[in-house]
C-alpha positions, 0 to 999 in steps of 0.5 A: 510488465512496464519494467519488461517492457522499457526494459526491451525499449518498447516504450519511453518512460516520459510517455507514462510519467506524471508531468503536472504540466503535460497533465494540465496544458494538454490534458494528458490526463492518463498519466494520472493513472500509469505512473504508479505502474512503473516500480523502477528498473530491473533491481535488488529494491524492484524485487523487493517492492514486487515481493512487497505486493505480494506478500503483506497485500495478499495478507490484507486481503486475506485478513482485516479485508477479507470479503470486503474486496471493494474496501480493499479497492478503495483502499488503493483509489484512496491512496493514489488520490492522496499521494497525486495531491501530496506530489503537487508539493514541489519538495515532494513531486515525482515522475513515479508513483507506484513505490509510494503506493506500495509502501503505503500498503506496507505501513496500513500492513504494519498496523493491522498486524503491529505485534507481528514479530519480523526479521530483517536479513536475520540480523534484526528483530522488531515488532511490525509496527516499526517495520515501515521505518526500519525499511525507511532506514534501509533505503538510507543506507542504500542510497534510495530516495526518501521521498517516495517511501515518506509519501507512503508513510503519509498517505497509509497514516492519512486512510487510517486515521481517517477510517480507523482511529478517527472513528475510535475517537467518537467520530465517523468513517468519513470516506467509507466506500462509495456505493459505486466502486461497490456496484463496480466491484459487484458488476466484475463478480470480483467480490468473494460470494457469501449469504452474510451482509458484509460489513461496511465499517471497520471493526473498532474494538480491537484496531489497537491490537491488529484486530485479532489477526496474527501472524505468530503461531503458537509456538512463538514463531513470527514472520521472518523476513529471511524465510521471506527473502529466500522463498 
């Protein structure tokens, strides 16, 4: 919807773009939240970060997250705090944050499921765990800043080891999901309805290994980036 809209002008980009110094000096404090709704302008990489979304979001949610809708949007809150505080970083600051954000999901994707089998453009075979980097490569090779897909590396890596292998290290879950972005999950009836007490940990056993959710099917088939692309 932002895109359409700057795109049919009905906006200035400058108004929602995170600008530390507006943010501080005026207290133009909302920049903080409606930069990361901008992905770009209409594009071959604004179609792919929406298919992006779409495709290995729904997938956390509909696995490692599944009827923790709270973790989940926590998971995001997470995120964005780590990447506004990465961007203090002069090297690494940057008016638009939402590509970060994205790429951030595709990385804690691409460790809960690293033995999904992925194809890129039908030329290049690779385990999901390496997905993250092969698109870094990609964006190389078409001349897309690196800045914002490195940001999403480091804050991916941050909420994992943080919530998975911190805790597998003998330590604990030390930003578990606050009681109150639970209440306000609760409030918007947004959570899945079930009689079982949702578990508020992740489950350590089998964080190495994707926790038994697969993308192959039995017959040795992964997930293809072209069936992707073309659906």
């Amino acid at each position: 919807m932002t895109t359409v809209a700057s795109h049919l002008g009905l906006y200035r980009l400058e108004n929602i773009a995170l600008i530390h110094e507006l943010v501080f000096s005026e207290f133009q404090v909302w920049r903080l939240l409606t930069n990361f709704f901008f992905l770009g302008n209409f594009s071959m990489n604004f179609g792919i970060r929406l298919l992006m979304i779409a495709r290995y979001g729904v997938q956390l949610e509909q696995g490692p997250f599944q009827r923790r809708t709270a973790d989940f949007l926590w998971m995001m809150i997470f995120g964005a705090i780590s990447l506004l505080a990465l961007s203090i970083v002069p090297i690494l600051r940057g008016a638009f944050l939402g590509i970060s954000l994205v790429f951030m999901l595709l990385y804690i994707w691409s460790r809960e499921f690293p033995n999904a089998q992925v194809n890129i453009y039908g030329l290049v075979a690779l385990k999901a765990f390496y997905l993250p980097w092969a698109m870094l490569a990609l964006d190389v090779i078409f001349g897309s800043p690196l800045v914002p897909d490195l940001m999403g590396i480091i804050a991916g890596h941050l909420y994992y080891f943080l919530t998975v292998l911190h805790p597998l290290a003998g330590g604990r879950n030390i930003i578990s999901t606050p009681r109150l972005v639970h209440k306000l999950v609760a409030r918007a009836r947004l959570e899945y309805p079930t009689n079982a007490r949702v578990p508020q940990e992740r489950t350590t056993g089998v964080a190495f290994t994707g926790r038994s959710y697969r993308l192959n099917s039995s017959t040795g088939r992964g997930f293809s980036l072209r069936r992707f692309w073309s659906s």
